[in-house]
N, C-alpha and C positions, 0 to 999 in steps of 0.2 A: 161770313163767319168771323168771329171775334172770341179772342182768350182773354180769360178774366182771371183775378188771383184774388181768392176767395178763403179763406181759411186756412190759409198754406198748401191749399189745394188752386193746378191750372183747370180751368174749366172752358171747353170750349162750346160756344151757343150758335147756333143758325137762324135767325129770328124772319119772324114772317113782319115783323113793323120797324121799322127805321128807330122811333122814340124806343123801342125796347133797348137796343144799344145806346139812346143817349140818356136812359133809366140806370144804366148799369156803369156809364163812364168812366167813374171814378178808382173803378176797379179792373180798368182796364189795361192788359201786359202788351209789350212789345213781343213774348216769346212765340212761340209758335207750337210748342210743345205741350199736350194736356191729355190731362187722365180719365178725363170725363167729359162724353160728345152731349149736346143737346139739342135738340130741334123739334120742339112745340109743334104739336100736331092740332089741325079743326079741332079736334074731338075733345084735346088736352085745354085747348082756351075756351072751347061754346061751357065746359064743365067748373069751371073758374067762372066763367060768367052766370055760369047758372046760381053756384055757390054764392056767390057774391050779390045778386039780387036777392036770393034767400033772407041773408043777413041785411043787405041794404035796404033792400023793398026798387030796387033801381037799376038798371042795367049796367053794366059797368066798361071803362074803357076799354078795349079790345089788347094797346100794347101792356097796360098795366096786369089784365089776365093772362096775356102771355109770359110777362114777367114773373106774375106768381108761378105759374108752372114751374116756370123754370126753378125754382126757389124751391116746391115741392119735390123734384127728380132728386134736386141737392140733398134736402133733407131724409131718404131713403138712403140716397149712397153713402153718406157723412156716417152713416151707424156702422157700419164695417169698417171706416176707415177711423173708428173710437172717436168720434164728434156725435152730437146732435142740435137740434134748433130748440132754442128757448122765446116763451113769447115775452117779453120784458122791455124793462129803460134801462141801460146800463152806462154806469162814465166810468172815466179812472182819473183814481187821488191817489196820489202819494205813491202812483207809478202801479198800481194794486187796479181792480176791477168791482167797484161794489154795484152788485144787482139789486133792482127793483121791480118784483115780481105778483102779478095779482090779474083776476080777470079784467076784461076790457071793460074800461067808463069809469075803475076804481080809483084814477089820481096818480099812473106810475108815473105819466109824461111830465104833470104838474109835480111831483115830488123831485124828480130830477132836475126841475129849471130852480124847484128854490135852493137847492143843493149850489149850483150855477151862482145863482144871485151871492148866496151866502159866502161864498169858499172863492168866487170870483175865476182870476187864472189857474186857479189851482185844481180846477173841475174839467175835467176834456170828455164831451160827450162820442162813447163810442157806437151806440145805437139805441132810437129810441122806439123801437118794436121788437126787428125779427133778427136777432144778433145769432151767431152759429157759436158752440161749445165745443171743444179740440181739450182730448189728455196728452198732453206733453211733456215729456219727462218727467213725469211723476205729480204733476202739475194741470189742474185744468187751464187753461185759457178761454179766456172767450173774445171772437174775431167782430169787426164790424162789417155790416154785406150792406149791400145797396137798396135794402128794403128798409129803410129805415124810417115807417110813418107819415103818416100823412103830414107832417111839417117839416118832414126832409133832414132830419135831425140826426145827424153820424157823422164819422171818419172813417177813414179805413186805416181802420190800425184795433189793436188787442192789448189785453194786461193778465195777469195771472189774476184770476177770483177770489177776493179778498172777503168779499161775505155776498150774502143771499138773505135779501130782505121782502117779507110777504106781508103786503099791505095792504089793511083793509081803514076805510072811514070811522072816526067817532068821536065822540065830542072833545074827548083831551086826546093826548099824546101817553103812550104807554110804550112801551117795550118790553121784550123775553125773549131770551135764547127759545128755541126751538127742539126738540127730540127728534133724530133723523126718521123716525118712524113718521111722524106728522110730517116733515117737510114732504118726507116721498110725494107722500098723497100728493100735496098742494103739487109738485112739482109735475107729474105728469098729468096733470091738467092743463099747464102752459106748455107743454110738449108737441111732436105731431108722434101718434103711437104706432107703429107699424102695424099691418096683417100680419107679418111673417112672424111665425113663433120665434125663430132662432133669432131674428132682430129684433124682437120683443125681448129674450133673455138676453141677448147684449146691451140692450139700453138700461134693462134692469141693472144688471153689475156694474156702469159704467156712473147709474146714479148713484149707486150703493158704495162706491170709493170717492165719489165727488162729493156726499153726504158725513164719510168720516175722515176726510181731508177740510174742506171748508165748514165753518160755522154760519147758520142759519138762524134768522129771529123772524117776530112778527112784529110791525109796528100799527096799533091803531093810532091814526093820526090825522089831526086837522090840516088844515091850508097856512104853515105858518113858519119861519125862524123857529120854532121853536120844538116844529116836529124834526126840524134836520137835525137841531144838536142832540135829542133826545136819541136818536138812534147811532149818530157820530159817537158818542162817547159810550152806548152799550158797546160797539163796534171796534173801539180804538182805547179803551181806556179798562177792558175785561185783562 
């Protein structure tokens, strides 16, 4: 067993593969003390791999399905404790959290590296997938976990949410603030939604203060310098 410190939560995992723990290293505590047991059952990882050929058409790693497990228990318990998971690219600039949010294959990962290229040291990638969402004094944050993409792309470290950008392809660069009514939508599509009504009505309010505390836009946008500053300066100069 091994404790993790994950969204200012300790998590403690029992893993059935070795590479599970060295999947998860980076987030790994000296303490001994945690609020949340875990131990992947057959049943939890053959269901991960089921899912996962679904989408892949392929069978998938065995410690990587136990990982996700584990990753899914998180994202149930994190809704009572006011977190949830966002499927996104997110860095932080200017010490802030700006998200990049949209279904898979639409460009968040490559919208994030031009951000990188462009902005230089000034860009710190905190997670390029499966980042957690924590309200903190008043404040969302969002944490970086060990799931971060198939190109391994994160830190572990967090920034208060400075905006929420939903992005889709098109031949120029546009931008628009967003009405928190539309974002909702978009937003729990990148979410995982609970069965349980009552943490269905917590994650509901928990968007609905996250939606009129941060500003949200859409940017249609191409592959270029040109789509970062377009949304930099809706972002920073409103």
């Amino acid at each position: 067993m091994h404790v993790y410190r994950i969204a200012d939560m300790n998590i403690a995992v029992k893993a059935r593969y070795e590479k599970t723990y060295e999947y998860m290293s980076d987030f790994l505590t000296d303490s001994t003390d945690y609020e949340l047991y875990i131990e992947p059952t057959d049943e939890m990882i053959r269901r991960e791999n089921d899912l996962g050929e679904e989408i892949h058409g392929v069978p998938q790693t065995p410690y990587i399905c136990e990982a996700v497990a584990v990753l899914r228990v998180i994202c149930d318990y994190i809704i009572d404790k006011g977190g949830f998971f966002l499927h996104c690219s997110c860095l932080r600039y200017k010490g802030e959290a700006v998200i990049f949010t949209a279904p898979s294959g639409t460009g968040k990962s490559t919208h994030a590296a031009l951000w990188r290229r462009h902005f230089g040291d000034e860009v710190e990638m905190i997670n390029d997938d499966k980042p957690l969402v924590r309200e903190k004094d008043g404040r969302f944050v969002i944490y970086g976990t060990p799931w971060n993409g198939k190109h391994g792309i994160g830190s572990n470290i967090s920034a208060p949410i400075k905006a929420i950008v939903f992005l889709s392809q098109a031949p120029e660069n546009t931008a628009k603030p967003l009405d928190p009514f539309g974002a909702l939508s978009l937003l729990l599509q990148q979410t995982v939604l609970p069965t349980n009504k009552e943490q269905m009505s917590t994650l509901l309010d928990m968007l609905g203060r996250l939606l009129e505390s941060v500003p949200t836009y859409s940017l249609g946008c191409t592959i270029s310098d040109e789509a970062v500053t377009t949304i930099h300066d809706m972002i920073y100069k409103q």
